[in-house]
C-alpha positions in Angstrom: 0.0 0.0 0.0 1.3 3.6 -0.9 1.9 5.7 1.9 2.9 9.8 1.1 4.4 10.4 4.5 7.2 6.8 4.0 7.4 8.0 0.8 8.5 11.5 1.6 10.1 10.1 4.3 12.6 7.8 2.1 13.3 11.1 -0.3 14.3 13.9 2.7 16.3 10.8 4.8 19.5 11.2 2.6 19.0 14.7 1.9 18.6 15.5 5.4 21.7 13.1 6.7 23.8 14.8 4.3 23.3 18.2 5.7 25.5 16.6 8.7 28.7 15.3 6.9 31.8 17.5 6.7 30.2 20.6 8.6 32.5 20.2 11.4 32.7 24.1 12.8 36.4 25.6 14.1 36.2 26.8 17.7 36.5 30.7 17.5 39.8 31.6 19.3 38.8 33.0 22.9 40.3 36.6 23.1 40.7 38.6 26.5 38.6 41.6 27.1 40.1 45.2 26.0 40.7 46.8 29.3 40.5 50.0 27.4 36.9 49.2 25.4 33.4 51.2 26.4 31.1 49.3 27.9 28.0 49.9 25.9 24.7 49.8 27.8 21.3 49.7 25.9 18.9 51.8 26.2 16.4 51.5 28.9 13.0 50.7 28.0 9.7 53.4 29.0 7.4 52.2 31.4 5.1 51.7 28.3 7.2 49.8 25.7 6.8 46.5 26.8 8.6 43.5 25.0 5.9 40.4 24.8 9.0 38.7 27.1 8.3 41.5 29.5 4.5 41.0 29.5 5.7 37.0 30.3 7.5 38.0 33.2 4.7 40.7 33.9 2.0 37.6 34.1 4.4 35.4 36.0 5.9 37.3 38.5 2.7 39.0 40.3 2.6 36.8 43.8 0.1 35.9 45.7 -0.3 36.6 49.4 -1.6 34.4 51.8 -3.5 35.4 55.2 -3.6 34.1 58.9 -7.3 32.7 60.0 -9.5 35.5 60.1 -7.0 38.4 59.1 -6.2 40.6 56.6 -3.2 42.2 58.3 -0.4 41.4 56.0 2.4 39.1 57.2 6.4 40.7 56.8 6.3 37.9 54.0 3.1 39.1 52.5 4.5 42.8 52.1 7.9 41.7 50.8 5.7 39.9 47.9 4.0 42.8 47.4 6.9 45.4 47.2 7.5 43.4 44.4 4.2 43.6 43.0 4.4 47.4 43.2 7.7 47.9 41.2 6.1 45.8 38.4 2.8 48.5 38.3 5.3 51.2 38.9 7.4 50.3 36.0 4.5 49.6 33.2 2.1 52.0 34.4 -0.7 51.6 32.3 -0.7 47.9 33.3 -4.4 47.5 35.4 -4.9 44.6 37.9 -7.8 43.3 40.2 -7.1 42.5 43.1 -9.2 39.1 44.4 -9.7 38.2 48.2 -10.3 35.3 49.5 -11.2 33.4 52.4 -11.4 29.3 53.3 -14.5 27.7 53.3 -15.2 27.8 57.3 -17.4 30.6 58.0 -20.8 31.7 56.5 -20.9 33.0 52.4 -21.8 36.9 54.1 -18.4 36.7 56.7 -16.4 35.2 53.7 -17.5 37.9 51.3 -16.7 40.7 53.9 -13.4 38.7 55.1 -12.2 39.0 51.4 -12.7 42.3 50.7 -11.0 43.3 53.8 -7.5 41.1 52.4 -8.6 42.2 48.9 -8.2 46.3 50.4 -5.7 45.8 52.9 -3.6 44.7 49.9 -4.6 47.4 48.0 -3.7 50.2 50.6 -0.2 48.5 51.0 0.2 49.1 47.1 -0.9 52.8 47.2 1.7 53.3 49.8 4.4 51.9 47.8 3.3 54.9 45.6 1.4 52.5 42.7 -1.2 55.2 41.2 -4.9 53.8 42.3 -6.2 54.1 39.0 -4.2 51.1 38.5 -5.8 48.8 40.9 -9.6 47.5 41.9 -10.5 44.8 44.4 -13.4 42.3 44.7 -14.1 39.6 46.7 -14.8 35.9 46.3 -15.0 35.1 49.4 -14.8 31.1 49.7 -16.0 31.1 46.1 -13.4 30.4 44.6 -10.6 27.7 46.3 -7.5 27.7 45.4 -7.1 23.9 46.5 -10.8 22.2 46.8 -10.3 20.0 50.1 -11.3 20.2 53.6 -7.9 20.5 55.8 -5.6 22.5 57.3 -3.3 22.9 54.2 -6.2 23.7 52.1 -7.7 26.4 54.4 -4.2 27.8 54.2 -3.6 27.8 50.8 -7.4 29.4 50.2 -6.8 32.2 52.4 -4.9 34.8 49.8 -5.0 37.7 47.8 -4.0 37.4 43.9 -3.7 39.7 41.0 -5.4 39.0 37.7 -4.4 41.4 35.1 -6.8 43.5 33.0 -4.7 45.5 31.2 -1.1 45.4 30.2 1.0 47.9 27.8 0.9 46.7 24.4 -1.1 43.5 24.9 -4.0 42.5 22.6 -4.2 38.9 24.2 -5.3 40.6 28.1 -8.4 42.5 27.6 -9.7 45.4 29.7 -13.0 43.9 31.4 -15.2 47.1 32.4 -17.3 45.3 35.1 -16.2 44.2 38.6 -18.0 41.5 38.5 -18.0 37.6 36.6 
C-alpha cells in the first residue's frame, strides 16, 4: 500500500543526513577583554514599551499573598511579595490589575464575602503606599467562592486564604483584555 508520509520520508532521509557530513565548525579563538573598550549599555526601555517577554515576566511574577485565620493584616512575607508587586505597576504603568480576596470555606458566604474584601483592600492600601497610582488597581471579593485547593484540611484552608492579581490591562497587549465590570 502507498503511503505519502514513508514516501516522503525515504526522499528527505539522505538529503537531510547529508546536511550533517563534513560541517565540522572551528572553535573561535577565545580573546581577552580590551581593558580600554566602552562598555556599551542599551537603552532603557519606557514604562510603556513593553517587550511580549516582559509582559511574560509581567504575568508570572505577580505573587500571591496568603493570610492568617480571620485576618487581613499582612504578614512581613506578604509585604515583601507585594513590594514586588508594586515595582512591576510602577514600571508599566498603564498595566491595570484586580485584586481578588479570598477566604477558606469555614465561616458563613456573608463573613467570607466581607473577610475578602478586607484582604482584597488591605492589599490594595499596601500598594498605594508603595506609591502605585490607584487608577491602577480594583479589588473584589470571592469570598470562599473560589478555592484555590478544593479540600477540607488545614493545608487547604491555608492555601485558600490569599490575595492574587489578575491582570486587566497590560502595555501593548492585545491577548489581556480590559474587562469594564467588577464583577464575573
Amino acid at each position: 500500500m502507498f503511503h505519502p508520509s514513508k514516501t516522503l520520508l525515504v526522499a528527505v532521509l539522505p538529503l537531510v543526513l547529508s546536511m550533517g557530513v563534513g560541517c565540522k565548525k572551528k572553535a573561535a579563538p577565545i580573546e581577552e577583554p580590551d581593558a580600554t573598550a566602552q562598555v556599551v549599555t542599551p537603552p532603557t526601555r519606557t514604562r510603556e514599551a513593553a517587550t511580549g517577554e516582559d509582559l511574560d515576566q509581567l504575568r508570572l511574577n505577580f505573587e500571591k499573598v496568603h493570610f492568617e485565620v480571620d485576618q487581613s493584616d499582612l504578614s512581613d512575607g506578604a509585604k515583601a511579595a507585594l513590594r514586588d508587586n508594586a515595582e512591576i505597576l510602577k514600571r508599566y504603568s498603564a498595566t491595570r490589575v484586580e485584586i481578588q480576596g479570598h477566604a477558606d470555606e469555614r465561616g458563613t458566604t456573608d463573613y467570607n464575602l466581607a473577610l475578602g474584601a478586607r484582604r482584597a483592600e488591605s492589599v490594595k492600601a499596601f500598594l498605594l503606599a508603595q506609591g502605585v497610582d490607584a487608577g491602577q488597581l480594583r479589588t473584589i471579593s470571592y469570598g470562599e467562592e473560589r478555592p484555590a485547593v478544593a479540600a477540607s484540611t488545614v493545608v487547604a484552608w491555608a492555601e485558600n486564604r490569599r490575595a492574587e492579581f489578575r491582570i486587566l490591562q497590560a502595555p501593548n497587549d492585545p491577548a489581556v483584555q480590559v474587562e469594564g465590570s467588577v464583577g464575573q
